[in-house]
C-alpha atoms as an extended CHARMM CRD file, in Angstrom:
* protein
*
       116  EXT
         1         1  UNK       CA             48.0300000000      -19.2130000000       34.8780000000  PROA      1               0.0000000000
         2         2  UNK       CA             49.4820000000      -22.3190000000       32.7990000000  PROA      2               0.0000000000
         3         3  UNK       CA             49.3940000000      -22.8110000000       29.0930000000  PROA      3               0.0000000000
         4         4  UNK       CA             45.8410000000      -24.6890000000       29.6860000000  PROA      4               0.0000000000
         5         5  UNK       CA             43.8410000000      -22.2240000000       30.7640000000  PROA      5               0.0000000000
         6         6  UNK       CA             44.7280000000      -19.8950000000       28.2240000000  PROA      6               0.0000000000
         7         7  UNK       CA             43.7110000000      -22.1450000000       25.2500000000  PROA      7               0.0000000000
         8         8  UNK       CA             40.2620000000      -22.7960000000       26.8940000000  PROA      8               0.0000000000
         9         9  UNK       CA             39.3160000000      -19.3290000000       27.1620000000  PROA      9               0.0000000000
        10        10  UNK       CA             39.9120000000      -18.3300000000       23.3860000000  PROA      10              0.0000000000
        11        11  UNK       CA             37.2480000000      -21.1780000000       22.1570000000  PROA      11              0.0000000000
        12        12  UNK       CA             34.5640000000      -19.9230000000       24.8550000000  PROA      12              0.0000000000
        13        13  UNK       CA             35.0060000000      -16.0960000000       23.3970000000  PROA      13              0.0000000000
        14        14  UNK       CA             34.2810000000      -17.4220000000       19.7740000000  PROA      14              0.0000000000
        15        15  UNK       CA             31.6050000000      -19.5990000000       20.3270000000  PROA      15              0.0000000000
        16        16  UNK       CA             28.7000000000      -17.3960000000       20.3590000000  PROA      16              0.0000000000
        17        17  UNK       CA             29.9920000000      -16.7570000000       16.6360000000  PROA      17              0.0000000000
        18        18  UNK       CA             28.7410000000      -20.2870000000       15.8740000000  PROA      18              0.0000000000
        19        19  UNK       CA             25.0970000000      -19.0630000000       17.3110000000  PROA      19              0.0000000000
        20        20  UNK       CA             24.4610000000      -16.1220000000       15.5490000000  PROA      20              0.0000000000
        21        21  UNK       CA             23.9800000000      -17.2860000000       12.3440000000  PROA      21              0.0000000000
        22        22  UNK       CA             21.1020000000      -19.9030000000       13.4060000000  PROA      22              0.0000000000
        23        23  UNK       CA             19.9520000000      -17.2790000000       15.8290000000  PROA      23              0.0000000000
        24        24  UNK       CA             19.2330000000      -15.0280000000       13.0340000000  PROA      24              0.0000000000
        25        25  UNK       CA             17.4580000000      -17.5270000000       10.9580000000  PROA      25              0.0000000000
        26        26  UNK       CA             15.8250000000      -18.5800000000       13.3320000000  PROA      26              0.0000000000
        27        27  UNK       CA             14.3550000000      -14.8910000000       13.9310000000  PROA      27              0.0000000000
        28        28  UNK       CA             14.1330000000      -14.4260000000       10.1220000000  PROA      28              0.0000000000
        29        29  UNK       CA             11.3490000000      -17.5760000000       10.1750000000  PROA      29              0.0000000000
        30        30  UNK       CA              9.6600000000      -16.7420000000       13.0700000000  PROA      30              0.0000000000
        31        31  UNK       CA              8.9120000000      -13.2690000000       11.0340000000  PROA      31              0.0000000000
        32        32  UNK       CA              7.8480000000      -14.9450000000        8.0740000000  PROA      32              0.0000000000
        33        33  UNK       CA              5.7770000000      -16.9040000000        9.3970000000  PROA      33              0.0000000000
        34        34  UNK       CA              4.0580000000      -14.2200000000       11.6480000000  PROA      34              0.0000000000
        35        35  UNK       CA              3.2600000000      -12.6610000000        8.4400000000  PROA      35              0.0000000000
        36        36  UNK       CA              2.9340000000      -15.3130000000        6.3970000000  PROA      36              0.0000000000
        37        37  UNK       CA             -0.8220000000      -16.7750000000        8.8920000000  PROA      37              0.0000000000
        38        38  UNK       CA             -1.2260000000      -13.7300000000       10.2040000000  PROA      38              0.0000000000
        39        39  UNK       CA             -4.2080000000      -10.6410000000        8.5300000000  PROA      39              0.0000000000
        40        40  UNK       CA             -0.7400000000       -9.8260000000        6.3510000000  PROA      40              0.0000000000
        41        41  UNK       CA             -0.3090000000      -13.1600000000        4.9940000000  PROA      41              0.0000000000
        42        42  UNK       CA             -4.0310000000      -13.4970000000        4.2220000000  PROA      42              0.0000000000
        43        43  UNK       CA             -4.4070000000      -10.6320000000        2.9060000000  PROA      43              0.0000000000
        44        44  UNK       CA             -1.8840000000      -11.4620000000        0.2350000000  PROA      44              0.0000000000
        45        45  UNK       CA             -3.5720000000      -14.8490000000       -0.6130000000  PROA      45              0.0000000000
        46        46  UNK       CA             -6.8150000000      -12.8360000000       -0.8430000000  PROA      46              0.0000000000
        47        47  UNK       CA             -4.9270000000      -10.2370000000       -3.2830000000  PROA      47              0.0000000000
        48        48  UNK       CA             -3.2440000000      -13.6250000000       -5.4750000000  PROA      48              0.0000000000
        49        49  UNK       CA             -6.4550000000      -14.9330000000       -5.6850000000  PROA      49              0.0000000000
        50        50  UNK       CA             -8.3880000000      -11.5170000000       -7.1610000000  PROA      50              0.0000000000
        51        51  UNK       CA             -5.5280000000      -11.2270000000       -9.5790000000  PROA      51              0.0000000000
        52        52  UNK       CA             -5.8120000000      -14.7730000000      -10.7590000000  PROA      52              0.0000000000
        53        53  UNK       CA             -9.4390000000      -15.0550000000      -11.4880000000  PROA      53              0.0000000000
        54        54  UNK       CA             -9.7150000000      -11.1020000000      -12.9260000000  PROA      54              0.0000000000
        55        55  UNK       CA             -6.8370000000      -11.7520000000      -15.2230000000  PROA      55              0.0000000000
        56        56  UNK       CA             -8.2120000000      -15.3080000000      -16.1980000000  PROA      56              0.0000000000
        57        57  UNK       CA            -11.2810000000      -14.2410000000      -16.9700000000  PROA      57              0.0000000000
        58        58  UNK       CA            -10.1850000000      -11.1810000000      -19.0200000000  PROA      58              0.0000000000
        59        59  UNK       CA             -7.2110000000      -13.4840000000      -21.3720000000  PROA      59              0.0000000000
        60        60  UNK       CA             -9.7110000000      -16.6580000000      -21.8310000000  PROA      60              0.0000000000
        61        61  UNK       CA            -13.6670000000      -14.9910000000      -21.3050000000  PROA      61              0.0000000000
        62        62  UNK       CA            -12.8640000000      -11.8980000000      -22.8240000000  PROA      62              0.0000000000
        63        63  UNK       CA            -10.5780000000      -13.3440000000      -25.3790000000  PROA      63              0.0000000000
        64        64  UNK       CA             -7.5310000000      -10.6000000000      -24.1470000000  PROA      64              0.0000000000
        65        65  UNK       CA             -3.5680000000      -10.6530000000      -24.3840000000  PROA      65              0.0000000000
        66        66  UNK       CA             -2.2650000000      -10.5560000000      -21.3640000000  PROA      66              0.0000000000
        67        67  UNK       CA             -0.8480000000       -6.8180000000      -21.4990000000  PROA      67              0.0000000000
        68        68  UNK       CA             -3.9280000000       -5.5130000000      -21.8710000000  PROA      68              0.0000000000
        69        69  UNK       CA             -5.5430000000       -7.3500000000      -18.7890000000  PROA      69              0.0000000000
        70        70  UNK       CA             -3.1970000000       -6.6540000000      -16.8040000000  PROA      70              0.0000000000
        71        71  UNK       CA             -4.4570000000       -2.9290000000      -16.9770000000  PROA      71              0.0000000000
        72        72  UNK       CA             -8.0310000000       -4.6210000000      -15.0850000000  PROA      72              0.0000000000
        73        73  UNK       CA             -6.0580000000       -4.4480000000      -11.6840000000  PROA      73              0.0000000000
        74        74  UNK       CA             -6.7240000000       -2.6760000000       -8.9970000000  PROA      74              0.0000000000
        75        75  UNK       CA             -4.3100000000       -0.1880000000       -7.6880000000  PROA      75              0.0000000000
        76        76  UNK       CA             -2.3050000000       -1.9040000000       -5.0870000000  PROA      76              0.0000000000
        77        77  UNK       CA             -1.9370000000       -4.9640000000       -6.1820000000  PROA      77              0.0000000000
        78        78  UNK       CA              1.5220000000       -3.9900000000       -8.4850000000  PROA      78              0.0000000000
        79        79  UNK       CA              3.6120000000       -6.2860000000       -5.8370000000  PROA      79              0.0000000000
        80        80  UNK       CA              1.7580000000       -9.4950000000       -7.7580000000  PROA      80              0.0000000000
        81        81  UNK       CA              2.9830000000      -11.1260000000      -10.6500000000  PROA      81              0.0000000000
        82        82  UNK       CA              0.7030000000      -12.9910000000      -12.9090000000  PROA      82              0.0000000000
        83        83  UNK       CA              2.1150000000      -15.9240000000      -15.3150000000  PROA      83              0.0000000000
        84        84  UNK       CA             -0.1230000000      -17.4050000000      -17.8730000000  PROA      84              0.0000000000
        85        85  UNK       CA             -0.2510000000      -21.4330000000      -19.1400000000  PROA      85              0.0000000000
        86        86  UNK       CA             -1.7470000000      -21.2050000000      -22.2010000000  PROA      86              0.0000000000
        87        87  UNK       CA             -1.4340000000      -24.5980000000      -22.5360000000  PROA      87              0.0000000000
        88        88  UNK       CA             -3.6560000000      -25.4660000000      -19.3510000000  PROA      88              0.0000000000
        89        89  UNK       CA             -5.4290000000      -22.4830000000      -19.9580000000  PROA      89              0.0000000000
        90        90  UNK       CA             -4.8690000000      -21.0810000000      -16.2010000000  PROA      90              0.0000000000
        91        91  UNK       CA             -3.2570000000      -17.8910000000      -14.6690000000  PROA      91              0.0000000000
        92        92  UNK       CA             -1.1000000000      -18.1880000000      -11.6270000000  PROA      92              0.0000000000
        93        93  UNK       CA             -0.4610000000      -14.8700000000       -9.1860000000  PROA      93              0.0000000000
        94        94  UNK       CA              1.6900000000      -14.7750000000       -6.4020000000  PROA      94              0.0000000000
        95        95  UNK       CA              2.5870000000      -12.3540000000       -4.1720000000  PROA      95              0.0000000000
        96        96  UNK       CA              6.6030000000      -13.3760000000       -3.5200000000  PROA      96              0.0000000000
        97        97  UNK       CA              7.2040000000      -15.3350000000       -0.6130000000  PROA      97              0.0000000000
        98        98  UNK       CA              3.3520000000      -15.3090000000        0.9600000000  PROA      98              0.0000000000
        99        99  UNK       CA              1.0470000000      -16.6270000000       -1.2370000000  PROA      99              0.0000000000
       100       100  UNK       CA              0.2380000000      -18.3350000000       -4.4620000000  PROA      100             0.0000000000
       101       101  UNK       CA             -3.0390000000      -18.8000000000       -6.5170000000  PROA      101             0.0000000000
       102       102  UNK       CA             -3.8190000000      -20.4410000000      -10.0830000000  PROA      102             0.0000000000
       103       103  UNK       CA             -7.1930000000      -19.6600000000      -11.5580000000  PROA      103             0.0000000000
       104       104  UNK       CA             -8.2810000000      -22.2000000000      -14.5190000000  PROA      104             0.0000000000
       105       105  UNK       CA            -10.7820000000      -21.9770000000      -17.3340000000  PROA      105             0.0000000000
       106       106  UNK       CA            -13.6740000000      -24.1170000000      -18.2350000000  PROA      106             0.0000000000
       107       107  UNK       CA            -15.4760000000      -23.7330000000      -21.1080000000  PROA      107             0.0000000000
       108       108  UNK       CA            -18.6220000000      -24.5820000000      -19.0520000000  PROA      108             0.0000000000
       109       109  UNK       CA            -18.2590000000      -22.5700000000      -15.6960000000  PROA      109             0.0000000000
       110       110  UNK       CA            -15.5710000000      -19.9860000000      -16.9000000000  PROA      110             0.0000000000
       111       111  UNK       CA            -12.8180000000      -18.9270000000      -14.3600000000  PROA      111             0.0000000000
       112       112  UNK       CA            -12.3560000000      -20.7000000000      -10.9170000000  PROA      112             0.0000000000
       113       113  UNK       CA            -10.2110000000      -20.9550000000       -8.3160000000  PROA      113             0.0000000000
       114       114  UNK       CA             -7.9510000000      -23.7230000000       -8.0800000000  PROA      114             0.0000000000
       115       115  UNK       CA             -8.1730000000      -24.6930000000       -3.9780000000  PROA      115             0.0000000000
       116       116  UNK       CA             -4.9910000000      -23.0680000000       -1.7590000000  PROA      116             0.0000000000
């Protein structure tokens, strides 16, 4: 064996090193997005959405802080967060990494869904 071969054999042993970090996020997005369009993933938008429009409707129709209405929530639905825009008068709940939906008032029509 000459001084070659030896060098050549050392790179080949390493190189799957330099895979397995694009391997894995490669995996990692495949899973999120098997949840993210799948009945999970939906489910979550569904769950954004009902947070949205309950919590805008109880701060701007029923004229409630925000602590308070946050006590209108169904059980199971802890995993959303809700932020409020007084300005723009509209509630936004997401449900970390899934889903996302804004409800805004109208003085008119109330509480609607802004579209996904």
């Amino acid at each position: 064996m000459n001084a070659s071969e030896g060098m050549v054999a050392a790179p080949k042993r390493r190189r799957w090193w330099l895979w397995l970090p694009i391997l894995l996020l490669v995996v990692a997005l495949a899973a999120w997005a098997a949840v993210r369009f799948t009945t999970p993933g939906k489910r979550a938008a569904v769950g954004a959405g009902y947070a949205a429009h309950v919590v805008c409707s109880c701060r701007y129709v029923g004229n409630r802080d925000l602590a308070s209405c946050r006590t209108d929530m169904e059980p199971g639905t802890e995993i959303v967060t809700i932020t409020d825009d007084p300005e723009k008068r509209a509630v936004t709940a997401s449900v970390p990494l899934l889903a996302r939906r804004t409800a805004t008032y109208d003085p008119e029509y109330g509480c609607a869904l802004d579209k996904p």
